[in-house]
C-alpha positions in Angstrom: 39.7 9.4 90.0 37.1 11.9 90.3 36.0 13.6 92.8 32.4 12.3 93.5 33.2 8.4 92.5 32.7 5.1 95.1 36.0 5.3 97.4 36.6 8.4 97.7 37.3 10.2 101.2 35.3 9.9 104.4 33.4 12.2 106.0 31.3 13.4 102.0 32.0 14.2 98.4 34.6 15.8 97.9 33.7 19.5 96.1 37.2 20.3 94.4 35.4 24.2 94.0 34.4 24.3 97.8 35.9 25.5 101.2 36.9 22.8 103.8 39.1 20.0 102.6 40.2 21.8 99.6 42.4 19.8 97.4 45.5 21.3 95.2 44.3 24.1 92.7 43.6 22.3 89.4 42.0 22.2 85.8 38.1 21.3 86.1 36.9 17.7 85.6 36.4 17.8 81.7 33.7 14.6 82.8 31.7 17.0 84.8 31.8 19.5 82.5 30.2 17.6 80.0 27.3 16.1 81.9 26.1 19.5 82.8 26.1 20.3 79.6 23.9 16.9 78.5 21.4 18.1 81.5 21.2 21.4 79.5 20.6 19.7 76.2 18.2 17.4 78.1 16.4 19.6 79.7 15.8 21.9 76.6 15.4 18.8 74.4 12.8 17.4 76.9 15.6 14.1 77.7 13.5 13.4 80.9 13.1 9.3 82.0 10.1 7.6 82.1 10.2 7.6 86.1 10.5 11.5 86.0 13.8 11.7 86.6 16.8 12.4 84.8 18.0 9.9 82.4 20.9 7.9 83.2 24.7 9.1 81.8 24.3 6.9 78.5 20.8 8.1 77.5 22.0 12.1 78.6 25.0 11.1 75.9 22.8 9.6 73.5 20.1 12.3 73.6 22.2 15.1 73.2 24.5 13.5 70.2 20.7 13.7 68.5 19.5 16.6 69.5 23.2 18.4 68.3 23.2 16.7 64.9 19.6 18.0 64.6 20.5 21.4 65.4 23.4 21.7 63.7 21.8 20.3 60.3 19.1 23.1 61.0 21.4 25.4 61.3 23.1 24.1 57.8 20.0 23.6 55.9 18.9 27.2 56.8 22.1 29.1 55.8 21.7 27.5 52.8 18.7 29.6 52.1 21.1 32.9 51.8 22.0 33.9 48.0 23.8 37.0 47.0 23.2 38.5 44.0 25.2 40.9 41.5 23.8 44.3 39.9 23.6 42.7 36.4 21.6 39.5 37.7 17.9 38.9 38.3 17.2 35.9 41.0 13.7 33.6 40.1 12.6 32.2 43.4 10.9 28.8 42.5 8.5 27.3 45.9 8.0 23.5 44.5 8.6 25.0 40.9 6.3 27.9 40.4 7.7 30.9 40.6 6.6 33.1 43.9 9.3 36.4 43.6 11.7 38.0 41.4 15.1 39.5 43.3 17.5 42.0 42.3 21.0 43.1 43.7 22.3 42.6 47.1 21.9 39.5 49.7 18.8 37.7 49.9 17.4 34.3 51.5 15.2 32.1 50.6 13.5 28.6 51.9 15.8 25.9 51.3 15.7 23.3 49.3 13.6 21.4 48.7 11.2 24.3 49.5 12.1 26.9 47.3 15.0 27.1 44.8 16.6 30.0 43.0 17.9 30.6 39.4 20.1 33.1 38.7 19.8 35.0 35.3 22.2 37.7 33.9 20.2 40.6 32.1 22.7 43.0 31.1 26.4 41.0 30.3 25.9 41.0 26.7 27.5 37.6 24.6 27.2 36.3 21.5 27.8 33.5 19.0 29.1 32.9 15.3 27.5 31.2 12.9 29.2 29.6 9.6 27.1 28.6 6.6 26.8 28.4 2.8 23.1 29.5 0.6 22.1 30.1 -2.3 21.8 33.6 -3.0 18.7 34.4 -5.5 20.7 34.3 -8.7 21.3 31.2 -7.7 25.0 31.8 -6.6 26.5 30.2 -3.9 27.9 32.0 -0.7 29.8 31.7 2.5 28.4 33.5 5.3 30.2 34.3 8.6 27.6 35.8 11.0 27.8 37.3 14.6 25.3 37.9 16.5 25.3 39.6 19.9 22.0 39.4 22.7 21.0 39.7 26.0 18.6 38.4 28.3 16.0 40.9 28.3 13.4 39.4 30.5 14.5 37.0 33.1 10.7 34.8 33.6 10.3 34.9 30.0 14.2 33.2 29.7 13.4 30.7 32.0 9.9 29.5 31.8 9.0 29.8 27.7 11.9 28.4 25.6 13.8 25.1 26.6 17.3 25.6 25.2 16.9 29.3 24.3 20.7 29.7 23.1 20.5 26.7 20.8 16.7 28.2 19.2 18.5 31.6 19.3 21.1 29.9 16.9 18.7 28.3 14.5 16.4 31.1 14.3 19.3 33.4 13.5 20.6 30.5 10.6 17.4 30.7 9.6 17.1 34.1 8.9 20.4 34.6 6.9 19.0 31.6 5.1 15.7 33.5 4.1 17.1 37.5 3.6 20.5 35.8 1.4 18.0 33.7 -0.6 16.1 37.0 -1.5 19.1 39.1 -2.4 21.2 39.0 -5.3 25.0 38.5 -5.2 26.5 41.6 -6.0 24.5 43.4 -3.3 25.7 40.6 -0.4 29.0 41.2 -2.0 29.0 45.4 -1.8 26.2 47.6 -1.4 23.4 45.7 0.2 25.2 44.2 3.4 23.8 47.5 5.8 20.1 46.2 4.2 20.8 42.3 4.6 22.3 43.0 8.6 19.1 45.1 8.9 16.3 43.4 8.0 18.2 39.8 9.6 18.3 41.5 13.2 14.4 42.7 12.4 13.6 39.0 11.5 15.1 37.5 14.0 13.5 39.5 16.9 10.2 39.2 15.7 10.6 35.6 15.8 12.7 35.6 19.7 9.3 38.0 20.4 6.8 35.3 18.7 8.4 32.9 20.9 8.6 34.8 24.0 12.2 33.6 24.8 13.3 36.7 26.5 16.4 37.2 24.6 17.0 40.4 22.6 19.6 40.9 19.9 21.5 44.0 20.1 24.2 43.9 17.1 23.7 41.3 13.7 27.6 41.4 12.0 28.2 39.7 8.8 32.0 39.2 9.4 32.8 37.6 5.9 31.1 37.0 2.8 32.8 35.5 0.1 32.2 32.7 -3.1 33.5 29.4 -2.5 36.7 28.7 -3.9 34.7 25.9 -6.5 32.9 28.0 -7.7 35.1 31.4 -7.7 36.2 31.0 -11.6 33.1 30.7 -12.6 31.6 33.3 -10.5 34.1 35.9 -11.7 33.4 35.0 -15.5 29.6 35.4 -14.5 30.4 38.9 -13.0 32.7 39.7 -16.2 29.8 38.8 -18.6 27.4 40.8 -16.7 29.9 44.0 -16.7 30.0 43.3 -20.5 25.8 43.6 -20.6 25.4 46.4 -18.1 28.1 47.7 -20.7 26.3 47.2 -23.5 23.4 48.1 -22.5 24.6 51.5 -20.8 26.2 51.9 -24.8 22.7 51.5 -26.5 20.9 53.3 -24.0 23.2 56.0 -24.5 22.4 56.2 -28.3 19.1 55.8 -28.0 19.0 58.7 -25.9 20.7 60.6 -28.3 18.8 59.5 -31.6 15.0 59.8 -30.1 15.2 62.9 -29.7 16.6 63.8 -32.7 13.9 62.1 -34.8 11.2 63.2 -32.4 12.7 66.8 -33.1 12.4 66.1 -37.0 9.1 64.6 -36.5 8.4 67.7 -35.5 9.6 69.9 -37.8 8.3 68.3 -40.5 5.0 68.5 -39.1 5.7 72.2 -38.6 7.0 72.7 -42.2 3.3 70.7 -43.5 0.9 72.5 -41.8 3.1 75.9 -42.7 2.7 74.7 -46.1 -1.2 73.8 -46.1 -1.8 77.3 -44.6 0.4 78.9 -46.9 -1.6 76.6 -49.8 -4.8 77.2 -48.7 -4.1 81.0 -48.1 -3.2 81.0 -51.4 -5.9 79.6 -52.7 -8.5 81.3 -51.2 -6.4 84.8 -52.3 -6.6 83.4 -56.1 -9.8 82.9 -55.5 -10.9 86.6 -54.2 -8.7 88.0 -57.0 -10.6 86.0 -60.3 -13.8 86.7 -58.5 -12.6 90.2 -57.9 -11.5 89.7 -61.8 -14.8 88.1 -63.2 -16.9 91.3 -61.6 -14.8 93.6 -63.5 -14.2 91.3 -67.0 -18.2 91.3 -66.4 -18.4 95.2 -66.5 -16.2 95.7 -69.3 -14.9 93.1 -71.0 -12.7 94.6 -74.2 -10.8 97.0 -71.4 -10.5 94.2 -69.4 -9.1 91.5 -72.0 -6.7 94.3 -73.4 -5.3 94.4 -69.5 -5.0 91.0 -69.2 -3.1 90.1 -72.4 -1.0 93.4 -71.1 -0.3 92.1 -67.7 0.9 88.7 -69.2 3.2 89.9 -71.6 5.0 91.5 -69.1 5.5 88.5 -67.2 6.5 86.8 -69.9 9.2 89.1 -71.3 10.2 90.0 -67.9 11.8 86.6 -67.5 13.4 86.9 -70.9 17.3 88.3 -71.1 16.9 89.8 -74.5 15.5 93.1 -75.7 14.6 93.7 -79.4 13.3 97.2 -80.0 12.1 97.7 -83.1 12.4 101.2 -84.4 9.8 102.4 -86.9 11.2 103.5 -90.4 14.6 102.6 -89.9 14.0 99.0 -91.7 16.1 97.2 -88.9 15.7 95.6 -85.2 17.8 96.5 -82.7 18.7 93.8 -80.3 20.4 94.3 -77.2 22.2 91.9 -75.1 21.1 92.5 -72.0 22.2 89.3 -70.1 26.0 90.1 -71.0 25.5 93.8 -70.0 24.2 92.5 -66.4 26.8 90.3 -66.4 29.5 92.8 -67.6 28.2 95.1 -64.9 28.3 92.3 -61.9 32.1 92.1 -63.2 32.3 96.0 -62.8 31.1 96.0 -59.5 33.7 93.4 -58.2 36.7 95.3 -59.9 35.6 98.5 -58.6 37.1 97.6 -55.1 40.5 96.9 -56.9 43.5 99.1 -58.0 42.9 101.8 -59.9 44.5 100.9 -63.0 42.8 97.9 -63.4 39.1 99.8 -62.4 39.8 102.2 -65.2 40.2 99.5 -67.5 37.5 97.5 -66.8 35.3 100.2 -66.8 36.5 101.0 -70.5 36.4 97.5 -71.8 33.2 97.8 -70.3 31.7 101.1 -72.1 33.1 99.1 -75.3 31.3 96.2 -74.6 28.1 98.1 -73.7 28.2 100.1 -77.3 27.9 96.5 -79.0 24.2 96.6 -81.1 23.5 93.3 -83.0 21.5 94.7 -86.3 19.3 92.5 -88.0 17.1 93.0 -91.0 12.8 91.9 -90.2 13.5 89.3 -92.6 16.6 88.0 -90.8 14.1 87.5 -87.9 
């Protein structure tokens, strides 16, 4: 029973806290407790009855169970405003969708939802995707392509706001690239010695078209992991690549040889061009010297022209007989021609010469045999002739 309730003792309430009739020491009344409390509430809630005093005990209980459930769901619905955010994240804060700020590392708050709402986007963890396809290459060879390609998200409004699904356009825009710079290379250089070139100029085209599109997203590393010919096509591919050794062969061969005949016939060209126009100057020097000389000639023949014939006929004989290998003298009075062999004494002396290097016994009879020989005088009567 408590204290202040219908029956209690005579003579007042009975104050358990008070001096006088003090009862046993005991706990409080956990009843009383509470209704001070509702008068609180009330008061601060405004729970005042329509008669301007306090509300009865059910409408105190009543009023404060709303008044708590409405301050407690405040008190919820604002702490769920607070967001932390890491040093490699970017918060958007969205008020009824557009976007009002842009927060960085630490703990922030914002209006709750529905007010305001926050999305968090991670600028600097870099990922990345693979990518498995097969193209034509342009000598119309089929490939398989394993491609890698690592990104970030550069700008955090432009991520959000421009591109729905940027991963996914990400991935086609980078199969579409392969697609374009593989189609516009030949095999052996996706094979060997164009891959640096083909990653190159794919992360260049696929940037510019993340930038056309404003996504946000760079690309920091293109990788082609693999690149090999399908195994349906890998016999025929390899007696493709053996044929075209065997041309490149062939043609390295004939190339060689060319290089080595042109010039050889452009040197003889030459040469013989040389030797012609040594040969018309010499001609035509000649010529124009004959000419001077019978002009030179004709003056003289003009002045005198006996002395002049007897010269000539002179100067021709000796040409004449100088070419001849015979010698007849013919001696006045003695009634006979001598005639001298005079090729076999040149020859008989040409013989001499080469023995005179030889042993001396053999010189001294060579050069006997030769006096011998030299003594030999054909005689022949002017008739014989």
């Amino acid at each position: 029973m408590a204290w202040n309730e219908p029956g209690g003792p005579p003579g007042g309430k009975r104050n358990p806290w008070g001096g006088g009739n003090k009862p046993e020491q005991g706990p409080p009344d956990l009843d009383e407790l509470i209704r001070n409390l509702q008068r609180r509430l009330n008061a601060l809630f405004g729970g005042v009855g329509s008669g301007g005093g306090r509300t009865p005990l059910g409408g105190a209980g009543r009023g404060f169970g709303l008044g708590a459930i409405i301050l407690v769901i405040l008190v919820i619905w604002a702490f769920t405003g607070l967001y932390q955010v890491d040093a490699a994240q970017r918060a958007i804060i969205l008020r009824f969708g557009r976007h009002v700020d842009t927060t960085g590392a630490g703990l922030h708050w914002h209006l709750p939802w529905p007010i305001e709402t926050k999305q968090i986007v991670n600028v600097q963890t870099i990922e990345s995707f693979s990518e498995r396809t097969r193209m034509l290459t342009s000598d119309e060879t089929l490939v398989d392509i394993d491609l890698e390609v690592q990104f970030r998200r550069a700008s955090p409004l432009d991520y959000a706001f421009n591109v729905v699904r940027p991963e996914e356009t990400l991935q086609e825009v980078s199969e579409s690239a392969i697609r374009e710079v593989i189609g516009r290379s030949k095999l052996d250089a996706v094979l060997e010695s164009g891959r640096q070139d083909i990653v190159l100029r794919t992360k260049e085209l696929i940037q510019r078209t993340l930038d056309a599109y404003e996504s946000g997203i760079e690309v920091t590393t293109v990788n082609l992991q693999d690149v090999r010919v399908p195994g349906e096509v890998a016999q025929a591919q390899q007696d493709a690549i053996k044929a075209r050794e065997d041309r490149d062969r062939a043609s390295l061969a004939a190339q060689a040889y060319a290089n080595d005949r042109i010039p050889r016939a452009r040197g003889e060209a030459s040469r013989r061009i040389q030797d012609a126009q040594a040969y018309r100057a010499r001609v035509v020097e000649e010529a124009e010297g004959e000419t001077q000389r019978f002009l030179k000639l004709l003056e003289e023949y003009e002045r005198a022209p006996n002395v002049t014939r007897e010269r000539l006929y002179i100067e021709t004989i000796e040409q004449v007989l100088a070419a001849s290998k015979k010698v007849v003298i013919d001696v006045d009075g003695a009634g006979n021609l001598l005639y001298l062999p005079i090729d076999k004494l040149m020859e008989q002396s040409r013989r001499t010469e080469r023995a005179t290097g030889e042993g001396g016994a053999s010189q001294g009879v060579t050069i006997e045999s030769s006096a011998a020989d030299s003594t030999t005088v054909e005689r022949r009567t002017r008739g014989s002739r």
